[in-house]
C-alpha positions as protocol buffer text, in pm:
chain_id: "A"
residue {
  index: 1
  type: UNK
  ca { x: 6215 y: -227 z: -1087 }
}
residue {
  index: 2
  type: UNK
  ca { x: 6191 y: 15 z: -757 }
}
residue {
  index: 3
  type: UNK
  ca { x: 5946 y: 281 z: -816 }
}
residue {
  index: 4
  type: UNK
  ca { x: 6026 y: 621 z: -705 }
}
residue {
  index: 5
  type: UNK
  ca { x: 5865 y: 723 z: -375 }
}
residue {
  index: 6
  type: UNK
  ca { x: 5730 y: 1056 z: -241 }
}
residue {
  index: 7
  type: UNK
  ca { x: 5829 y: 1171 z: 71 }
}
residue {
  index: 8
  type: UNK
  ca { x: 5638 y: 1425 z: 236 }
}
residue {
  index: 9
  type: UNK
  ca { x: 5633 y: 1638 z: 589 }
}
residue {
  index: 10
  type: UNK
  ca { x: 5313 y: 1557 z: 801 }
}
residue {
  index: 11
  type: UNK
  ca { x: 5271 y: 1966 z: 836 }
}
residue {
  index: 12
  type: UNK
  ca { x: 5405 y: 2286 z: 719 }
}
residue {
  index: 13
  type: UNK
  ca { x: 5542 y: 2361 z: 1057 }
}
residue {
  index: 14
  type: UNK
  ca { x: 5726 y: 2035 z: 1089 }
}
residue {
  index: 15
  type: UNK
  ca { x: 5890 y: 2089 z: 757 }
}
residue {
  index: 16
  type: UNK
  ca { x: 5964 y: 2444 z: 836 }
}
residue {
  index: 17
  type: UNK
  ca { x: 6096 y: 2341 z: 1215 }
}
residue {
  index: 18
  type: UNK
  ca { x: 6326 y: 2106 z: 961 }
}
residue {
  index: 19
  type: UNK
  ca { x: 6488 y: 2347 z: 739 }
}
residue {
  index: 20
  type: UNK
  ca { x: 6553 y: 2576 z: 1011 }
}
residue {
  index: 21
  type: UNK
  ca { x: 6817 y: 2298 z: 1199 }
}
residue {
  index: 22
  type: UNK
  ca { x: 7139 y: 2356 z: 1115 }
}
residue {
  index: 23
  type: UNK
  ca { x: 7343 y: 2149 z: 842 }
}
residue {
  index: 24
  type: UNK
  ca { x: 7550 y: 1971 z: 1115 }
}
residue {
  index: 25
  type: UNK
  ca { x: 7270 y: 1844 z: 1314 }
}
residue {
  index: 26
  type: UNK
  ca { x: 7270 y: 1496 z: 1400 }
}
residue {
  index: 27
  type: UNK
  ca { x: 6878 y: 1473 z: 1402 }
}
residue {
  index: 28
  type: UNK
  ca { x: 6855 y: 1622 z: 1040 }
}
residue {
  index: 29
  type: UNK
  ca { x: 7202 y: 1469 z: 904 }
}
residue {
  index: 30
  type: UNK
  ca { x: 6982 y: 1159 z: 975 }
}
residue {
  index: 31
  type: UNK
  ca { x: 6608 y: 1312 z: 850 }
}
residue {
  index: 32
  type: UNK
  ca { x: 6758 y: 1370 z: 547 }
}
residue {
  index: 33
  type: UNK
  ca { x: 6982 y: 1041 z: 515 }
}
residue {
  index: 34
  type: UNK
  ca { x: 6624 y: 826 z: 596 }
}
residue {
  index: 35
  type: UNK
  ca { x: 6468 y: 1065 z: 303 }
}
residue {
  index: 36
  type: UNK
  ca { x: 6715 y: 991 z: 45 }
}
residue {
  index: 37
  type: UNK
  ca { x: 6676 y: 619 z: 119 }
}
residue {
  index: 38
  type: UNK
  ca { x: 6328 y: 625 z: 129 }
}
residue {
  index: 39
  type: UNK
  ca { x: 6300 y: 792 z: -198 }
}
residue {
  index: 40
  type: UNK
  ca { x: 6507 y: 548 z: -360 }
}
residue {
  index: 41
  type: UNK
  ca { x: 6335 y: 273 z: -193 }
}
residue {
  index: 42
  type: UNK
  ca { x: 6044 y: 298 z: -27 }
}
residue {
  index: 43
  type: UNK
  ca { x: 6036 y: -67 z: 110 }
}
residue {
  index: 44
  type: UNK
  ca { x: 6312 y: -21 z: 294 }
}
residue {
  index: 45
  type: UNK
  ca { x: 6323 y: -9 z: 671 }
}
residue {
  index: 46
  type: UNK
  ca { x: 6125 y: -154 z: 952 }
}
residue {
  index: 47
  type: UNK
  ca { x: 5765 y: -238 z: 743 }
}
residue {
  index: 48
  type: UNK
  ca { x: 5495 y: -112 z: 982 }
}
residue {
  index: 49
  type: UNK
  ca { x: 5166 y: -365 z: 1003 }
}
residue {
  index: 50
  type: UNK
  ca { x: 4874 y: -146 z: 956 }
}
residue {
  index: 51
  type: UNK
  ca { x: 4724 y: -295 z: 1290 }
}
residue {
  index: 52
  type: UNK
  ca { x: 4968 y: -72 z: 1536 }
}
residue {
  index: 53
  type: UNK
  ca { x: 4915 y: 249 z: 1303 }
}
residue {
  index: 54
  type: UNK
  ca { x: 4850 y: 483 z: 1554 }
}
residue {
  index: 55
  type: UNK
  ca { x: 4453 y: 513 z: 1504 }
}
residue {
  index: 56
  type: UNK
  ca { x: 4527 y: 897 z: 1598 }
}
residue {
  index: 57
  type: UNK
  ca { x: 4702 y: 929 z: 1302 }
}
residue {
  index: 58
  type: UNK
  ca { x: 4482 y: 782 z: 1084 }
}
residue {
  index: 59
  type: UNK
  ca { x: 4189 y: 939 z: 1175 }
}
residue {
  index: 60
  type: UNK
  ca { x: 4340 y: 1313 z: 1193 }
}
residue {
  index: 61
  type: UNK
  ca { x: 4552 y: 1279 z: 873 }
}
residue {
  index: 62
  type: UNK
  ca { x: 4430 y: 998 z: 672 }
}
residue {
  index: 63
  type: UNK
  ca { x: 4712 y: 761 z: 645 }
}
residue {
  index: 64
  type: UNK
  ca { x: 4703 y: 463 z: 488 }
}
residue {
  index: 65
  type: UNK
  ca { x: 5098 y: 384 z: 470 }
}
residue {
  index: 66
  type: UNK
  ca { x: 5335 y: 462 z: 730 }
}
């Protein structure tokens, strides 16, 4: 059984930078295709060891999972 995943934009102006791209957009065609798989199935992809998380990233937003 695949649990369903949450997928969430790092910041408010990210997410807002998003929706304004147009619909035909390569870049968001492919945001949003990545999204839709990811929220079916979050293990799929490239799995990320937690040793080359950018430390930046964990320390300013608190990641745990990339």
């Amino acid at each position: 059984m695949i649990k369903p995943s949450k997928v969430v934009f790092i910041s408010e102006e990210l997410e807002k930078g998003f929706n304004e791209l147009n619909g035909d957009d390569p870049i968001k065609k492919g945001t949003v295709r990545a999204i839709k798989d990811l929220r079916e199935n979050a293990f799929c992809g490239i799995q990320v060891p937690k040793r080359l998380f950018p430390k930046g990233y964990v320390q300013k937003y608190g990641i745990n999972n990339l």
